[in-house]
C-alpha positions in Angstrom: -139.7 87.2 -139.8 -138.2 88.2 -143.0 -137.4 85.0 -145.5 -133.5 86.0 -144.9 -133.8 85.6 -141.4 -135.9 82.4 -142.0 -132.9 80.8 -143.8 -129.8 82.1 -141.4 -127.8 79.0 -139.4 -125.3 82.1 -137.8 -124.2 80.7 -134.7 -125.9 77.0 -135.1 -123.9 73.7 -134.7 -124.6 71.3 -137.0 -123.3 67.6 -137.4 -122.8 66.1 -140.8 -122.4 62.4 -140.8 -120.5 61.0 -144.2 -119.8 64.5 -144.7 -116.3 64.5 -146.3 -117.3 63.3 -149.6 -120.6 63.1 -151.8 -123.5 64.4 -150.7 -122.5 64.7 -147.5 -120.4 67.2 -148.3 -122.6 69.5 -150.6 -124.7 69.6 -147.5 -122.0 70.4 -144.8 -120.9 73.6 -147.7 -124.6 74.5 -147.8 -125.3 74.5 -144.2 -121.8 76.9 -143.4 -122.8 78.9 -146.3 -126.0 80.0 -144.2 -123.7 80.5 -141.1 -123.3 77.1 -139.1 -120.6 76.1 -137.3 -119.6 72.4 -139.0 -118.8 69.0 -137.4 -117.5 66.7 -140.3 -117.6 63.0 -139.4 -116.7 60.4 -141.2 -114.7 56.9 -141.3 -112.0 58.8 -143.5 -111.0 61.4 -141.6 -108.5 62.8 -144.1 -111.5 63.6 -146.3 -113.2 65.2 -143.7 -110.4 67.5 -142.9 -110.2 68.4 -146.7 -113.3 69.3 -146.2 -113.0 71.0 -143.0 -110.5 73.6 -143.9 -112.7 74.7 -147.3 -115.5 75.7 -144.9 -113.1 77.8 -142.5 -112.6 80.2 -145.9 -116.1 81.0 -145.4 -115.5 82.4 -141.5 -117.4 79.7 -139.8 -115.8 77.2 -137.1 -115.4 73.6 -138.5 -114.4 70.6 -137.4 -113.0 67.0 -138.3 -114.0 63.7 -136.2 -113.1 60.5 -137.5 -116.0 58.3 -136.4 -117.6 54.9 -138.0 -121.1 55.0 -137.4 -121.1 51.0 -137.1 -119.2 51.7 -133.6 -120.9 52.9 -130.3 -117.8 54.5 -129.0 -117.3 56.7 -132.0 -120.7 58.2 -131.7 -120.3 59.0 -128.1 -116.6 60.5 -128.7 -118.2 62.3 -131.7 -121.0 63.5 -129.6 -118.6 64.7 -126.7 -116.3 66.2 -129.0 -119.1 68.4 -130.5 -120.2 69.6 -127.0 -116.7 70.1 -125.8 -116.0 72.6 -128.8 -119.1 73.9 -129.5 -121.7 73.5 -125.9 -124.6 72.4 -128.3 -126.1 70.8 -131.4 -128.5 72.5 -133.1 -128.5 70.2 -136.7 -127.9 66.7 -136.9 -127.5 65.3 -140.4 -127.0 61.6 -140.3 -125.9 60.8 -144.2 -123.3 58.1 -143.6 -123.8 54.9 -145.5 -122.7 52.3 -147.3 -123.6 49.6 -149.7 -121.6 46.1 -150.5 -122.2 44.3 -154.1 -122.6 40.9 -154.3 -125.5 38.6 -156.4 -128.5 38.0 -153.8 -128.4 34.4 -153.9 -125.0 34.5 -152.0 -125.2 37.8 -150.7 -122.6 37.7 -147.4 -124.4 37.3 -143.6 -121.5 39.8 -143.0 -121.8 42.4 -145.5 -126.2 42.6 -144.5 -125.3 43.1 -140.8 -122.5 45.7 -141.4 -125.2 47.8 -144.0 -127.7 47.8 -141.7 -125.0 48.8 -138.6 -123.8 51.7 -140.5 -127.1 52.2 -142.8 -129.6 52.2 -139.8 -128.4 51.6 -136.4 -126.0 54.1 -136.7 -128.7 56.3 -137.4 -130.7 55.4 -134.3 -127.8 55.4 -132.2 -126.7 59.0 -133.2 -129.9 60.6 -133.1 -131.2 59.2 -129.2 -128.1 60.9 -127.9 -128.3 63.8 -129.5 -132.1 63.9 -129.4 -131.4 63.9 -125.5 -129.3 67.0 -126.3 -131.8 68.7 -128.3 -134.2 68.2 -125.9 -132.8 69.6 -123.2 -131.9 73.2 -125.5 -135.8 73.3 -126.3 -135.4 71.9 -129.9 -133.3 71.4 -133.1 -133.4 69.5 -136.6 -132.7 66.2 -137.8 -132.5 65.9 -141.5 -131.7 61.7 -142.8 -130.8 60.9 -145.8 -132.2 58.2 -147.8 -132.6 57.2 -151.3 -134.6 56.2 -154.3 -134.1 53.3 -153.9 -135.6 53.0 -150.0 -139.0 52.7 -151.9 -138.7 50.4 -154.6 -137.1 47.1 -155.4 -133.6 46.8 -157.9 -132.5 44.9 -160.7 -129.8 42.2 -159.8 -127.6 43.4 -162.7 -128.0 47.0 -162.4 -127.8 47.3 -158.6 -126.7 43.6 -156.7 -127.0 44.7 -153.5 -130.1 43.3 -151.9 -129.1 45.0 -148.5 -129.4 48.8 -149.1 -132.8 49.4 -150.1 -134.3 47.8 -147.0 -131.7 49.5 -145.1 -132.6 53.0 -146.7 -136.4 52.0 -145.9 -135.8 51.5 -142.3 -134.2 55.1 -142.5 -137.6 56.3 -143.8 -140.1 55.0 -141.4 -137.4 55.3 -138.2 -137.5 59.2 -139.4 -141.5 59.2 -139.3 -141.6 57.3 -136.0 -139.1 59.6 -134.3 -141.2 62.6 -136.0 -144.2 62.0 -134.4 -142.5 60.8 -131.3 -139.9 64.0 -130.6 -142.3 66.7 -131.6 -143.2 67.4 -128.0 -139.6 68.2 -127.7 -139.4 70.6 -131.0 -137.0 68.3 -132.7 -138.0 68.0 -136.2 -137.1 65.0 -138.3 -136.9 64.6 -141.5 -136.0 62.8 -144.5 -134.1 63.9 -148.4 -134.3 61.0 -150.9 -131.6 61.7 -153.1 -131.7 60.2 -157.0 -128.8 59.9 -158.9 -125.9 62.6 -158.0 -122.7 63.8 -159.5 -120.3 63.8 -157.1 -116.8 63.0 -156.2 -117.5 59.3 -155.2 -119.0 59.0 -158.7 -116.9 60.2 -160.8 -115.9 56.4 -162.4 -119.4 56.3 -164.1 -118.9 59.5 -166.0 -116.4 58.2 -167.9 -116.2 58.1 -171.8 -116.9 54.4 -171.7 -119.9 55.0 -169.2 -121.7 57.0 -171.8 -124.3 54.3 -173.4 -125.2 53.6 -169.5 -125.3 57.4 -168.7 -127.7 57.9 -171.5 -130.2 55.3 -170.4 -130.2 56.5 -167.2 -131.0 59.9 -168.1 -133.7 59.0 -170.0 -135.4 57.2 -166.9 -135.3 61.0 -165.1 -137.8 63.4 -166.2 -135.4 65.8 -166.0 -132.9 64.5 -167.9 -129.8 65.7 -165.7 -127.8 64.4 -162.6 -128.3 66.4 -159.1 -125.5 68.4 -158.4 -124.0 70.0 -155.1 -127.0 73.4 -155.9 -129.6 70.9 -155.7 -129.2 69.5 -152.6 -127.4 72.6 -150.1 -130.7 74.8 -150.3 -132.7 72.0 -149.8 -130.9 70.9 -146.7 -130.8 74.7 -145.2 -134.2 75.1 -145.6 -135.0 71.8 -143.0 -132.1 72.7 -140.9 -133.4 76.5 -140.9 -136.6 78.3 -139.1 -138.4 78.0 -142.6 -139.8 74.3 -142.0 -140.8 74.6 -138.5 -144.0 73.2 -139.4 -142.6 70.6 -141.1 -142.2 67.1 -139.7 -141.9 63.8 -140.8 -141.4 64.3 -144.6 -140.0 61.9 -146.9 -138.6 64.5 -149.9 -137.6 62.8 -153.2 -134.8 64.5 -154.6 -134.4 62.6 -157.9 -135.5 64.8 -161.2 -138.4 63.4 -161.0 -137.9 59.8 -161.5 -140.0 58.2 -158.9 -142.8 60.4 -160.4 -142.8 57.8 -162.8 
């Protein structure tokens, strides 16, 4: 098979999780790009409708599904919806998260159980039902997303939110687990680690004030530069696409380089 072919999603369904802003949404353009059909979920569903129409202008069938990944019954309607329109679910992206600032020794019961219901469970829920899916169509691909900061520990007054990064771990070793456990099946699962990204949700910190900050954290990434929406898309193709079928249960730091250090 020719690396072109390798890389084509033409006629593939794919579900993006989260995907009408951020990264979520660099991946759900990369993914139509290479020819798949689009299912943009998210709690906002304005956003994801934003989003949906852009990727109709490249000829591919989208669609927008308000769903919060904290609920049962908006997966399921999600889930359904998809198979309704489209009668299958080759990708399943599961990017949706959230985070909730607040200094650890008083961090809220609440806020910790509503990370981790959106950050992990959601995760798990989503992915059993449409593992059961994939199953039964001899195969597809999962691709989680992470982050940095799943493997490593944060300072309280750069990042006061004791929640995420055990939440994001979870993500990591529930995407090894389900690796090794649904490669009978051909599902492959696997996992980006984002670092620090330029996108619509961050805009705020690239402000003229922000600068000072904005250098030192630039100087913590070999790289010196924040990921944009080029860095992630071809990444995320290539794990939905026929060119890492012999890939499984990877962890991929996406980060410039910065947890190289």
């Amino acid at each position: 098979m020719k690396v072109n072919e390798l890389f084509n999603l033409t006629g593939k369904t794919a579900i993006v999780t989260g995907g009408g802003r951020g990264i979520g949404r660099f991946i759900a353009g990369g993914l139509a790009e290479a020819g798949a059909n689009v299912v943009i979920a998210s709690r906002k569903v304005q956003k994801c409708e934003e989003a949906a129409g852009e990727l109709k202008s490249l000829g591919v069938k989208s669609l927008a599904v308000k769903c919060d990944t904290s609920s049962d019954e908006d997966i399921q309607n999600l889930v359904d919806t998809t198979m309704k329109e489209f009668g299958k679910i080759d990708i399943l992206v599961n990017n949706a998260g959230i985070t909730w600032g607040a200094p650890t020794l008083q961090f809220p019961q609440d806020k910790w159980d509503k990370i981790f219901a959106v950050n992990i469970r959601g995760v798990w829920v989503l992915s059993q039902k449409v593992a059961n899916i994939m199953k039964d169509q001899g195969g597809g691909k999962m691709i989680n997303i992470s982050s940095i900061m799943a493997s490593r520990g944060s300072i309280e007054e750069g990042h006061p939110a004791v929640a995420y990064n055990p939440s994001k771990a979870a993500v990591e070793i529930l995407t090894k687990n389900l690796a090794v456990k649904l490669a009978r099946y051909r599902i492959h699962v696997n996992c980006i680690a984002p670092g620090f990204f330029r996108t619509d949700m961050m805009e705020y910190a690239f402000k003229d004030d922000m600068k000072p900050i904005l250098d030192i954290m630039l100087a913590g990434i070999p790289l010196h530069m924040f990921g944009e929406a080029e860095h992630v898309k071809g990444l995320a193709v290539f794990l939905a696409s026929r060119a890492s079928d012999f890939m499984t249960g990877a962890i991929i730091p996406l980060d410039g380089g910065q947890g190289a250090m």
